[in-house]
MARKEZA-595661 format. One record per residue (C-alpha): z, x, y; residue in three letters. Coordinates in steps of 0.25 Angstrom, whole numbers, plus 5000, padded with zeros to 4 digits. Layout:
<rs>
ZXYALA/...
</rs>
This chain:
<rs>
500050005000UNK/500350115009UNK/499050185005UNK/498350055009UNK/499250025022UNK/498750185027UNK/497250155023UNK/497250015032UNK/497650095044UNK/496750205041UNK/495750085043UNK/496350035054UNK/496949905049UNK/498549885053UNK/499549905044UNK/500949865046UNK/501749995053UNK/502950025044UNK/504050055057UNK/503849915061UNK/504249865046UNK/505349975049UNK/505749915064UNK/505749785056UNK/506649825047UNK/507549895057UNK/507749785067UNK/508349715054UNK/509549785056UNK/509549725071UNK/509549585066UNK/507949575068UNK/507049535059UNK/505749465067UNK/505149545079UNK/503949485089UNK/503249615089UNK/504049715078UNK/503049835088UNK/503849785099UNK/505249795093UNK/506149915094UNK/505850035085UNK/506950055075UNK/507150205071UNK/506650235059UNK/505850125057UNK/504550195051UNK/505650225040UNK/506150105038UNK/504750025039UNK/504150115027UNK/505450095019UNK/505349955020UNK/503949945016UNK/504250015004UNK/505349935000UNK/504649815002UNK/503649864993UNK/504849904982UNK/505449764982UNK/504049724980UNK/503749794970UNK/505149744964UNK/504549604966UNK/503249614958UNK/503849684947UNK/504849564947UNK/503949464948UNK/503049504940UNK/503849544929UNK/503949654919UNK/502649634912UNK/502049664925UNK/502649804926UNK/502449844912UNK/500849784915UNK/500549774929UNK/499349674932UNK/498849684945UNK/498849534951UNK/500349524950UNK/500349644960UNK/499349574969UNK/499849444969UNK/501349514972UNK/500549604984UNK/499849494991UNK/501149384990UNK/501949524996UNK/501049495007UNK/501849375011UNK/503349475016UNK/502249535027UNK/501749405031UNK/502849315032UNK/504049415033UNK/503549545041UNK/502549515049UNK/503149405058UNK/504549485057UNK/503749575063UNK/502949505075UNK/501649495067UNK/501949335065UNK/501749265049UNK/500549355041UNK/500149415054UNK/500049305063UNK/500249385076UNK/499349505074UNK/498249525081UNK/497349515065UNK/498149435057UNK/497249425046UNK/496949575045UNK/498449585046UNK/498649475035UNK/497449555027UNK/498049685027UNK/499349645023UNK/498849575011UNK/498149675008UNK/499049785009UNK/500049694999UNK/498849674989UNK/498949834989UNK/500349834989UNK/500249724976UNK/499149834970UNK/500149954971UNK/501149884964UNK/500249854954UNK/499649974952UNK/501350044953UNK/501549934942UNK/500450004935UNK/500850154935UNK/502250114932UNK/501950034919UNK/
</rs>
């Protein structure tokens, strides 16, 4: 997914900037959880750090997730339409969870290309759905 997110912005398409997960995550601690513009909010310290460690635990618990839903089966033979499924209904967290907490209103409603916005999300998912797949794959 990373892979992905880098090759999107050698290409020019937005991606979502890590820190402001991070400056998200840190104005938790101040009792905020929505922002009008999360750009336009005050910089936590660290909060490159924290934004790239919340992605990547949002991936673990995911990853948690499929193998629970899908069960053991899956794990000892992963099929990869289970994974996809799971990738693109991951989709949803971003769309009705992060991005109006962060100002981008439901699905992206407040960018300037929602659609691009709602397209790259679900694509970056269904690549996240494939790399858990193709995780499930070398582990079995």
């Amino acid at each position: 997914m990373d892979a992905w997110s880098i090759w999107l912005r050698l290409m020019g398409v937005p991606t979502l900037d890590y820190a402001m997960l991070g400056r998200w995550g840190g104005h938790w601690f101040h009792g905020i959880w929505r922002h009008q513009s999360i750009q336009e909010a005050p910089a936590i310290r660290g909060e490159k750090k924290w934004g790239w460690a919340m992605h990547y635990l949002t991936g673990i618990a995911f990853a948690f997730a499929l193998a629970c839903a899908a069960g053991p089966q899956w794990l000892r033979e992963p099929t990869l339409v289970p994974a996809l499924w799971f990738g693109a209904i991951s989709v949803l967290l971003p769309w009705l969870v992060l991005q109006p907490a962060l100002g981008a209103g439901v699905a992206a409603s407040r960018t300037s290309r929602p659609w691009l916005s709602r397209a790259t999300s679900l694509a970056t998912h269904l690549v996240f759905g494939l790399g858990l797949f193709l995780a499930a794959k070398i582990l079995a």
